[in-house]
N, CA, C and O of each residue as an XYZ file, in Angstrom:
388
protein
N      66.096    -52.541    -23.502
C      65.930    -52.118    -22.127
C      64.883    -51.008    -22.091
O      65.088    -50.138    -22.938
N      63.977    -50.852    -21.438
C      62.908    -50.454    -20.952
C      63.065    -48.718    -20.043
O      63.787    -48.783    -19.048
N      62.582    -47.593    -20.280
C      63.382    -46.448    -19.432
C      61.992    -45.940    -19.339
O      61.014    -46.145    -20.058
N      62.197    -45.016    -17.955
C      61.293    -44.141    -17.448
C      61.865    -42.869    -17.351
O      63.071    -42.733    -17.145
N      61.139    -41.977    -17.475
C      62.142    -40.460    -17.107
C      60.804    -39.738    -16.245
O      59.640    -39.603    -16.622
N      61.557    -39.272    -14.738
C      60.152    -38.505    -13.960
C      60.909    -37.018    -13.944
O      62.055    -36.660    -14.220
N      59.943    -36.460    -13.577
C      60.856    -34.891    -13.271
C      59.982    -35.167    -11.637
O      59.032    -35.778    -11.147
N      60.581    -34.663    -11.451
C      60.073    -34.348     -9.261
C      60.049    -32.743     -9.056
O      60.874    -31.873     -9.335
N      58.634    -32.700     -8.390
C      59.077    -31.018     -7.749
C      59.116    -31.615     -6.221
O      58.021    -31.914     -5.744
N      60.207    -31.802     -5.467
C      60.161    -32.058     -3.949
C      61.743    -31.992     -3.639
O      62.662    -31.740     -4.417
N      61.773    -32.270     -2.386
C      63.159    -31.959     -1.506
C      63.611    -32.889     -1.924
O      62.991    -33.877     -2.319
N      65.505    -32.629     -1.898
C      66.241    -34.572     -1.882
C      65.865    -34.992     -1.228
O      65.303    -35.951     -1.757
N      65.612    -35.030      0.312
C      65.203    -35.980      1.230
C      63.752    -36.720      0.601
O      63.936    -37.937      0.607
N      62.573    -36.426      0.141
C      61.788    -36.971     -0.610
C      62.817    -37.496     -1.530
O      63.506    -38.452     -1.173
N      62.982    -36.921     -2.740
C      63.430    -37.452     -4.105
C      64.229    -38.678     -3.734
O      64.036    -39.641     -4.477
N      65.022    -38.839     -2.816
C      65.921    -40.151     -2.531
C      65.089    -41.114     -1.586
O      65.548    -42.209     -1.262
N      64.027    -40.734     -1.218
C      63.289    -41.746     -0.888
C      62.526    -42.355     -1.744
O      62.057    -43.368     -1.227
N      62.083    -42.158     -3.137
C      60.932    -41.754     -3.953
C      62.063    -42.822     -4.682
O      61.593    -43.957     -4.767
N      63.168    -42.721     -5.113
C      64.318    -43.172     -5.805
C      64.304    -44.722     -5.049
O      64.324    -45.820     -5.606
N      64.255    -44.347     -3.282
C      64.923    -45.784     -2.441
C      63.848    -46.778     -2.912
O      64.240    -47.918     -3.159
N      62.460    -46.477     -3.079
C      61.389    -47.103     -2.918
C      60.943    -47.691     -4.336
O      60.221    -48.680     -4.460
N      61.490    -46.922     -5.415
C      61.354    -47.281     -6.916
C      62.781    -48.810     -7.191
O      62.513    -49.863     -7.770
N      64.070    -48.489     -6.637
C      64.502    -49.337     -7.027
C      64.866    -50.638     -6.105
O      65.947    -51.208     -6.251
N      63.916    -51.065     -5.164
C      63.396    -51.837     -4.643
C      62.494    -52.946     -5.562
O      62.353    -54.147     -5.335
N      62.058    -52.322     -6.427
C      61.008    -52.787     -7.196
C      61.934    -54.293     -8.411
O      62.719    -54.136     -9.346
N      61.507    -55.266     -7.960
C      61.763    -56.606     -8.827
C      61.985    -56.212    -10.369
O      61.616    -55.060    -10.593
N      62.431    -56.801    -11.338
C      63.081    -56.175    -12.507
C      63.527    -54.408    -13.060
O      63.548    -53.904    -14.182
N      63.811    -53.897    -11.816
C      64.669    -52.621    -11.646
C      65.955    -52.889    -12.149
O      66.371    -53.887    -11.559
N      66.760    -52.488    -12.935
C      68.184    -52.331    -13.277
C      69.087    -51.383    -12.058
O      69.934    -51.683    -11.217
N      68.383    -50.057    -12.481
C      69.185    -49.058    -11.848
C      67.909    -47.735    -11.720
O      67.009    -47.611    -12.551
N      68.066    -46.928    -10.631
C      67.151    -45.648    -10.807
C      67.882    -44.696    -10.096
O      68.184    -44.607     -8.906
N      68.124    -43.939    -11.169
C      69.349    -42.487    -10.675
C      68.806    -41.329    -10.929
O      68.114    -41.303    -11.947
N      68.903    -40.292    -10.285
C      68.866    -38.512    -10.681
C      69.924    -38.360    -11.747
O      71.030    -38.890    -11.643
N      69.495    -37.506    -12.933
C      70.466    -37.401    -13.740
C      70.536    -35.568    -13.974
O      69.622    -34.841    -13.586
N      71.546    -35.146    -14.536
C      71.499    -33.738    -14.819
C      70.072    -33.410    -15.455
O      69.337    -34.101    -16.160
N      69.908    -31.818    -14.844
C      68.315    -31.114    -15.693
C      69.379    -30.528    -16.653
O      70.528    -30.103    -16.534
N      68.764    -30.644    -17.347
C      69.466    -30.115    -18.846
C      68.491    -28.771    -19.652
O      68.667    -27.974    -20.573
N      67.301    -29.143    -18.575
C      65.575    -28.067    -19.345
C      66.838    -26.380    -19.085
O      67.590    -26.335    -18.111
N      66.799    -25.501    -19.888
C      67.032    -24.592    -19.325
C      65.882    -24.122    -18.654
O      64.732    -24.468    -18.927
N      66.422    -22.827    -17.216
C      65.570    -22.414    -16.221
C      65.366    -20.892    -16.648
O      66.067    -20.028    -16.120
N      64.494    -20.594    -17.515
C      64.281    -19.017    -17.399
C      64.122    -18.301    -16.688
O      63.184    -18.358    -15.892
N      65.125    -17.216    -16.730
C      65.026    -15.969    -16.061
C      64.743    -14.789    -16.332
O      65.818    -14.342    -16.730
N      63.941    -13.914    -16.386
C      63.377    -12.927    -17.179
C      64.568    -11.818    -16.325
O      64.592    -11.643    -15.107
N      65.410    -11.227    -17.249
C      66.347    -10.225    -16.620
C      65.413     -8.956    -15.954
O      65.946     -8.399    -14.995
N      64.064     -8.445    -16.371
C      63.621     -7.548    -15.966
C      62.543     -7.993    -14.491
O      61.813     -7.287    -13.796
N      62.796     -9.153    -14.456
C      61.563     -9.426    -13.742
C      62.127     -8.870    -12.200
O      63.306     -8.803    -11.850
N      61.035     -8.536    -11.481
C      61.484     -8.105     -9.787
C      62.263     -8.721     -9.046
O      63.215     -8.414     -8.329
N      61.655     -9.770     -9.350
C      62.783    -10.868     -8.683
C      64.068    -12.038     -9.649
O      64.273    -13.245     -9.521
N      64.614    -11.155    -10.440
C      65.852    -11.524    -10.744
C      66.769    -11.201    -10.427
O      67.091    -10.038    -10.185
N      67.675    -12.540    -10.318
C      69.121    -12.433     -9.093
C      68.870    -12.895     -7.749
O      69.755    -13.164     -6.936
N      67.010    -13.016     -7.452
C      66.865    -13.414     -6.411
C      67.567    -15.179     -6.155
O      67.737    -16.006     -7.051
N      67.850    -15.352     -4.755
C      68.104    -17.041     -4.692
C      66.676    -17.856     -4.780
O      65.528    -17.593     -4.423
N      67.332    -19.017     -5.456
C      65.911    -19.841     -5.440
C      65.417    -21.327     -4.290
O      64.847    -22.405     -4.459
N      65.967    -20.661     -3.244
C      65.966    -21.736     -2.097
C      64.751    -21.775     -1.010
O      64.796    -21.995      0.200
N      63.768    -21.514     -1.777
C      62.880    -21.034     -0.528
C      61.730    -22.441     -1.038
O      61.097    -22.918     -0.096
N      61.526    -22.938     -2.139
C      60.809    -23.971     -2.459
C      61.264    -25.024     -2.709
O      62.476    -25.047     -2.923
N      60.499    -26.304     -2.784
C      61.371    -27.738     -3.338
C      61.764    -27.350     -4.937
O      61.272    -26.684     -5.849
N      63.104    -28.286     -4.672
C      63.663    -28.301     -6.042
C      63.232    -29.155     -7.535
O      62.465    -30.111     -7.417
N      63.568    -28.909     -8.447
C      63.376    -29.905     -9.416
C      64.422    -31.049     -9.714
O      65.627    -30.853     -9.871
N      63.691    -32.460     -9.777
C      64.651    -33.837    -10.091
C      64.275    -34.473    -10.828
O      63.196    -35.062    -10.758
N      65.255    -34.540    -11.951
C      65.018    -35.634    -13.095
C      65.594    -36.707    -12.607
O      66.796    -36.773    -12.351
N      64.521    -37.905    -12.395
C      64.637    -39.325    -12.529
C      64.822    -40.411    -13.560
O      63.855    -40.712    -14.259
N      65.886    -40.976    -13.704
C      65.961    -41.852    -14.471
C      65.524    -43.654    -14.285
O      65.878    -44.238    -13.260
N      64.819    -44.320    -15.274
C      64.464    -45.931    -14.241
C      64.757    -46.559    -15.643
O      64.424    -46.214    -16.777
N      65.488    -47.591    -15.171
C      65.909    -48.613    -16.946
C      65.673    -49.696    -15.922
O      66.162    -49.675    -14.793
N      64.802    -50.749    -16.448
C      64.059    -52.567    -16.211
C      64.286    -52.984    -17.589
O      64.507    -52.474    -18.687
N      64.136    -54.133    -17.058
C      64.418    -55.415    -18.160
C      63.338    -55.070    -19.061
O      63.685    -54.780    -20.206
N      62.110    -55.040    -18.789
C      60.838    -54.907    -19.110
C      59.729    -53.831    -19.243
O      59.848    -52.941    -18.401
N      58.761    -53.700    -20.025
C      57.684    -52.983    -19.570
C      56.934    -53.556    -18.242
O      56.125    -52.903    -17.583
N      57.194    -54.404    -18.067
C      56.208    -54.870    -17.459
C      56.539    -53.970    -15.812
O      55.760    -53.338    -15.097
N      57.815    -54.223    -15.678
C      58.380    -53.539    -14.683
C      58.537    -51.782    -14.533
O      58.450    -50.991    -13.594
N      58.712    -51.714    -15.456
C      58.832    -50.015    -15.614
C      57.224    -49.486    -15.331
O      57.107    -48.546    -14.544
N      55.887    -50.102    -15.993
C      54.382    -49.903    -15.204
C      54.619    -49.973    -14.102
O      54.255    -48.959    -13.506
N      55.178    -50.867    -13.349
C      54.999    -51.472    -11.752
C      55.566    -50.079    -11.162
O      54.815    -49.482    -10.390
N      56.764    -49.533    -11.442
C      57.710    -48.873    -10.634
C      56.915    -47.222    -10.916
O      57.101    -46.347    -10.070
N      55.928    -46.890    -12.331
C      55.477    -45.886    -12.570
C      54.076    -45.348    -11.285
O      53.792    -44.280    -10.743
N      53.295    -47.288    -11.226
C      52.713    -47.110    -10.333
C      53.422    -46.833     -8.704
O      53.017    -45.950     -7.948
N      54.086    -47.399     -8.514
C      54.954    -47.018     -7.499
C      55.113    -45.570     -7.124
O      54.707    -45.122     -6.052
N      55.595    -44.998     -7.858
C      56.450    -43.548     -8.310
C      54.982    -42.641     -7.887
O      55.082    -41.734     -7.061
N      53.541    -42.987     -8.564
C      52.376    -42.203     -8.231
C      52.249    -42.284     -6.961
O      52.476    -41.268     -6.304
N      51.891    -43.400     -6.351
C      51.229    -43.416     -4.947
C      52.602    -43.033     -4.195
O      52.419    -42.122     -3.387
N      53.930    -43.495     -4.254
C      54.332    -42.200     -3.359
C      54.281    -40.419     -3.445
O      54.089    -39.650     -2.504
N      54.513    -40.089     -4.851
C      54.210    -38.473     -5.293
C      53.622    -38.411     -4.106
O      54.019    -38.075     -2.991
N      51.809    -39.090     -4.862
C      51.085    -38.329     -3.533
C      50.389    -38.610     -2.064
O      49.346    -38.128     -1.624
N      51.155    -39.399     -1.542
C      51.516    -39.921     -0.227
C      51.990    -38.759      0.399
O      51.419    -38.107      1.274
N      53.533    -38.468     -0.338
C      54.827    -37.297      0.311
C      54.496    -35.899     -0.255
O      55.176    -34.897     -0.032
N      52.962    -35.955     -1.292
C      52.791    -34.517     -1.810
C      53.967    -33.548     -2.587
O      54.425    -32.419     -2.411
N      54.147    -34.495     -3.400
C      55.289    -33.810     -4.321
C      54.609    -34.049     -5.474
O      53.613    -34.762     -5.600
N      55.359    -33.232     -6.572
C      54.863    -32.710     -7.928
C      55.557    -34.004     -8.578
O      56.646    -34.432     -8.195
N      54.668    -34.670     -9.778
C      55.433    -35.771    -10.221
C      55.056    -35.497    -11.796
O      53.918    -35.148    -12.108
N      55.881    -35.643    -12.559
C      56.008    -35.238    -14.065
C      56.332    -36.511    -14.994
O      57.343    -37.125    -14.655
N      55.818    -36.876    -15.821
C      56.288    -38.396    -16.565
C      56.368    -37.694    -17.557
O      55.333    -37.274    -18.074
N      57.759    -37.349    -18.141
C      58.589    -37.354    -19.689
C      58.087    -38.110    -20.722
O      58.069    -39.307    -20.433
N      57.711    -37.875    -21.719
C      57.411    -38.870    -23.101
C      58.595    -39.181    -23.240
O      59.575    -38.439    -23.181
N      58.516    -41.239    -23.593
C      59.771    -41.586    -24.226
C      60.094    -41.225    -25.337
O      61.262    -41.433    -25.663
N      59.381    -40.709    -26.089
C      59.394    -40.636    -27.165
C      60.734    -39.432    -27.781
O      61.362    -39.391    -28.839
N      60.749    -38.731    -26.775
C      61.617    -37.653    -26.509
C      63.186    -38.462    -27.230
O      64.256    -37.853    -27.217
């Protein structure tokens, strides 16, 4: 089985559209948000620590498993031209990981 991993910098309302529109895509299995696991540094001295972090879009790890490569290209191209359609930050994970 075939996997994609995106990271997203954008709102859920993007990210679940970005998600609706990827697993639409013909030899799609499944395409889910999964836990960020990256830890988020916080520099204890910095000015703004403790501050809330709600004032920008969030970060979303995307998950995409297809039958195929062939499909997982299709849905990567997909995944670009919406990014920047909806102007969100789009990140492609090495599988290799």
């Amino acid at each position: 089985m075939a996997r994609l991993r995106m990271r997203l910098t954008a709102s859920a309302d993007d990210t679940a559209a970005l998600i609706n529109r990827v697993s639409a895509l013909e030899g799609i299995d499944s395409v889910e948000e999964v836990a960020d696991l990256m830890p988020h540094m916080d520099d204890p001295d910095s000015s703004s620590a403790g501050l809330p972090d709600d004032i920008g879009p969030g970060s979303h790890l995307v998950l995409v498993r297809a039958d195929n490569e062939t499909a997982i290209r299709r849905a990567l191209e997909v995944a670009e031209v919406c990014a920047h359609a909806m102007a969100i930050g789009l990140e492609v994970e090495d599988p290799t990981d």
